[in-house]
N, C-alpha and C positions, 0 to 999 in steps of 0.2 A: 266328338270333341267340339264344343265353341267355336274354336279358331278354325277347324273345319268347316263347320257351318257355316259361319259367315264367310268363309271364301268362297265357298258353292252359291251363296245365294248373289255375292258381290260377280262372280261368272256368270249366273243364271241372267243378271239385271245387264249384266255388258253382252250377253249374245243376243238379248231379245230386244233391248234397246238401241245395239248398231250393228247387227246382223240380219236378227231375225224380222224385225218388221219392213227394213227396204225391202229385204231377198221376200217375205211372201207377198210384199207388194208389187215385185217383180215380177215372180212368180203369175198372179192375178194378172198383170196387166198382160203379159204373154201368151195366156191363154186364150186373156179376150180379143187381143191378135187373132191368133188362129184362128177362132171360133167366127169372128165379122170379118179381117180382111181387106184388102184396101177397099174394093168394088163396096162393103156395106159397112162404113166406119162407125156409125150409130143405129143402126139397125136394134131396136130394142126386143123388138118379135122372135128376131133369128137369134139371139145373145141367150133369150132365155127357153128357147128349146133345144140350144145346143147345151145347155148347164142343165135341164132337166134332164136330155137323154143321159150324159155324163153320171147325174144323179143315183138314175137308176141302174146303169150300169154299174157303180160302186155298191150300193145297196144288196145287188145280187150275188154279189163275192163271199166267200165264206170270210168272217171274221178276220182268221187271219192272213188270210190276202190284205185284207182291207187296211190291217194294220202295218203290214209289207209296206204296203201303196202310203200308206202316213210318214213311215219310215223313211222310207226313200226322197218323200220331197221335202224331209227334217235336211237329210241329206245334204240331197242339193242346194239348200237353200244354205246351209252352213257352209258346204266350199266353195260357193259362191260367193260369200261373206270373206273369208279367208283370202279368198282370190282379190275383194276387192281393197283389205285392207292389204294388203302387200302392193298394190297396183298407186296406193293413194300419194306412196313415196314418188314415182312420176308425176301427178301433180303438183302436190308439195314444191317440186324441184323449177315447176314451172312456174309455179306463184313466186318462188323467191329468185327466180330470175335465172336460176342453171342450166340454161340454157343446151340441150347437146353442142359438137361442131356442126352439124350438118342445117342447123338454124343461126349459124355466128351471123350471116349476114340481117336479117330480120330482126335479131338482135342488138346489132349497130347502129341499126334504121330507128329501133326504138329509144336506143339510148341518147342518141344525135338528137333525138324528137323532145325528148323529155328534160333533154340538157339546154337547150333553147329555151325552151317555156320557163326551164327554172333559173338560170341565168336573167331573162326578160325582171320576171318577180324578184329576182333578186335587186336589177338596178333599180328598179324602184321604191325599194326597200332606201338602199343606200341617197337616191335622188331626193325622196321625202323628210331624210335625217340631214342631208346637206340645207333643204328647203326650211327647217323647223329647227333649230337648235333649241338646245336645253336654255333655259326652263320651258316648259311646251302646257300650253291649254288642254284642257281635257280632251279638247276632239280633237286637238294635232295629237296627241299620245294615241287616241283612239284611231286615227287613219294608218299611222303608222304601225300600228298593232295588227289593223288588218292586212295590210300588206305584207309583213311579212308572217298573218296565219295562210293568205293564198300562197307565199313560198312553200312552206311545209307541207303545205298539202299536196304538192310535187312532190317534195321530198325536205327529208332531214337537213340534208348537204346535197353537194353537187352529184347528179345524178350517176350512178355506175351499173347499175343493173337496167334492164329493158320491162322491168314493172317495179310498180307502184309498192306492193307487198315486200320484193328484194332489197329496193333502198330500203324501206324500213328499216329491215335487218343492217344492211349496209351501213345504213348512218350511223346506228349505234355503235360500229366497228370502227368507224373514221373518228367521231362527235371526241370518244372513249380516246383515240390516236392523237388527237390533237391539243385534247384538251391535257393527260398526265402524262403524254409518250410512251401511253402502252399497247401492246399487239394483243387487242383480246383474245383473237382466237388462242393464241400462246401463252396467255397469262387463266384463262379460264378455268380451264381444270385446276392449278392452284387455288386460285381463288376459291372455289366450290368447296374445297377441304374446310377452310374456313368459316365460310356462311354457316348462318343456324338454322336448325332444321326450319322450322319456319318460313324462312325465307326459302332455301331448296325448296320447299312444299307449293310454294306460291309459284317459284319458275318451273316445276314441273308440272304444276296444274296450267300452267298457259302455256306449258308447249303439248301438253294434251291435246286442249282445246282446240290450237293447232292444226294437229295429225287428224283430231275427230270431225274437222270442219272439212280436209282435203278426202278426209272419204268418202265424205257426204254428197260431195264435187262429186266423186268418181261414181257414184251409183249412175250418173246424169248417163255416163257413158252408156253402160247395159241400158239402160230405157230407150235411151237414140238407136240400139242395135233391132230395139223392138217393133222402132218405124218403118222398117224394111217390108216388114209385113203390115202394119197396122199404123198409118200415120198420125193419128192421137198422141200416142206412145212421146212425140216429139213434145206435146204441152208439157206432157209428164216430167219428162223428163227437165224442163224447166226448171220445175219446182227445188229437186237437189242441189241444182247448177248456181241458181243465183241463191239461194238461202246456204250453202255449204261455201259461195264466195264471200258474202256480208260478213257471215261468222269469222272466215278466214280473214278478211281484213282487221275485223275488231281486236281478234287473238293475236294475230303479229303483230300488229301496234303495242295491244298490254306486254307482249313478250318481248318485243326491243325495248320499251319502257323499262321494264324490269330487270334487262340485265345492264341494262345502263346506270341504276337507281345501284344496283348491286355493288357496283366498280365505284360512284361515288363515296357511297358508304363504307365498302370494308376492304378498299385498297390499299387504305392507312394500316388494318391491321393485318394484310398479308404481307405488306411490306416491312413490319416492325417482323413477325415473324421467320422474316427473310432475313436478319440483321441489316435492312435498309435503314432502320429509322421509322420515325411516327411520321414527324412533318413532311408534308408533300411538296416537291417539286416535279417541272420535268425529266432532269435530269436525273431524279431518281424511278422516275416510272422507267425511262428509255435502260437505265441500267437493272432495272429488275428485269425486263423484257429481253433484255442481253442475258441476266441471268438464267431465266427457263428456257429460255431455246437452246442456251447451252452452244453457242456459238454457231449453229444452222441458220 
């Protein structure tokens, strides 16, 4: 069937794409642990007589041993995979600032830190509009412009999470609060009934992008496990850590965007569907928001 098809091939391109190539590159790097060691971390002489003897030790198996031996490190590299996308939800939680209790205080430390710096930018934001009233010259608009792009670059709003990634999130929850008096997390899944698919399409392609940046993070780990034996293993492991954080940064920014962009746009019509009415006030956000909590 079609529709079979392309689901096997759309499976075949998601395990080999974020399964299979970290896990055999894991894989690889593991071996060539083992194989050099701390004492000969680049040893290229010993690297390639230990993957020769390897070699031919595979060679001399019958067939299907041989193919056993293929199977098996299909295997492993697939629950290895599995392993690391279930593992990536503890990243995740640490980018967006979910801190467990047993880091509250570290937590405090960084929120204290990043509520300063943004508070700082912020009065000057405010100092520079007392200094320049309107009507303002191009480069007083433009000073002012950039002062408060270095606020946001701290954060949306005043800071509540202990990273950068979390306020993202965070602000769009406050920006959303303050601006129609609505409690996104409580109003969202309504809302969602409403959006067109389309839009649905685009917030779940950025929260993909997301989850598939936070596992990318999490390979970083297994490679760091690797330098126990083989200290390279730790460049390597680089390479995941800061290209699965970039990516993370970019994807929550589009995804706070987006679900902010959402509430602008079709809060009018979940609220007409609500018997709220079209026109927007606060005090009608604050009583739709009374109305799906449903008085919790």
């Amino acid at each position: 069937m079609p529709v079979l098809g392309d689901l096997g091939r759309q499976l075949a391109q998601r395990w080999v794409g974020r399964l299979a190539l970290p896990g055999l590159l894991l894989a690889g790097t593991a071996l060539t642990g083992l194989a050099l060691g701390q004492r000969h971390p680049f040893d290229r002489a010993r690297l390639a007589q230990r993957v020769a003897r390897c070699a031919e030790a595979f060679a001399s198996r019958p067939s299907s041993v041989q193919l056993l031996y293929v199977g098996v490190l299909l295997l492993a590299v697939a629950a290895v995979g599995v392993a690391v996308e279930s593992a990536a939800g503890g990243t995740l939680r640490l980018w967006l600032g979910q801190w467990p209790r047993a880091l509250g205080h570290p937590s405090q430390v960084l929120v204290a830190r990043r509520e300063a710096r943004w508070e700082s930018a912020q009065r000057r934001v405010v100092e520079l509009r007392a200094a320049l009233p309107a009507p303002r010259e191009p480069a007083e608009a433009r000073a002012i412009d950039r002062a408060a792009e270095d606020r946001e670059a701290i954060a949306p709003t005043r800071p509540t999470r202990p990273t950068w990634m979390g306020d993202r999130v965070a602000g769009a929850d406050l920006r959303v609060l303050h601006q129609y008096g609505l409690d996104l997390a409580a109003v969202w899944p309504r809302l969602w009934l409403v959006l067109p698919q389309e839009v649905r399409d685009e917030v779940t392609s950025a929260r993909r992008r997301v989850e598939a940046a936070a596992q990318l993070a999490t390979w970083s780990v297994l490679f760091a496990v690797v330098a126990v034996a083989w200290w390279p293993a730790l460049v390597v492991a680089a390479v995941p850590a800061v290209s699965g954080w970039r990516r993370g940064r970019a994807a929550v920014a589009t995804y706070a965007l987006l679900l902010e962009s959402a509430v602008d746009v079709y809060a009018g019509e979940l609220a007409a569907k609500a018997a709220e009415g079209t026109e927007w006030t606060t005090e009608r956000g604050v009583a739709l928001t009374r109305l799906v909590k449903k008085g919790s």
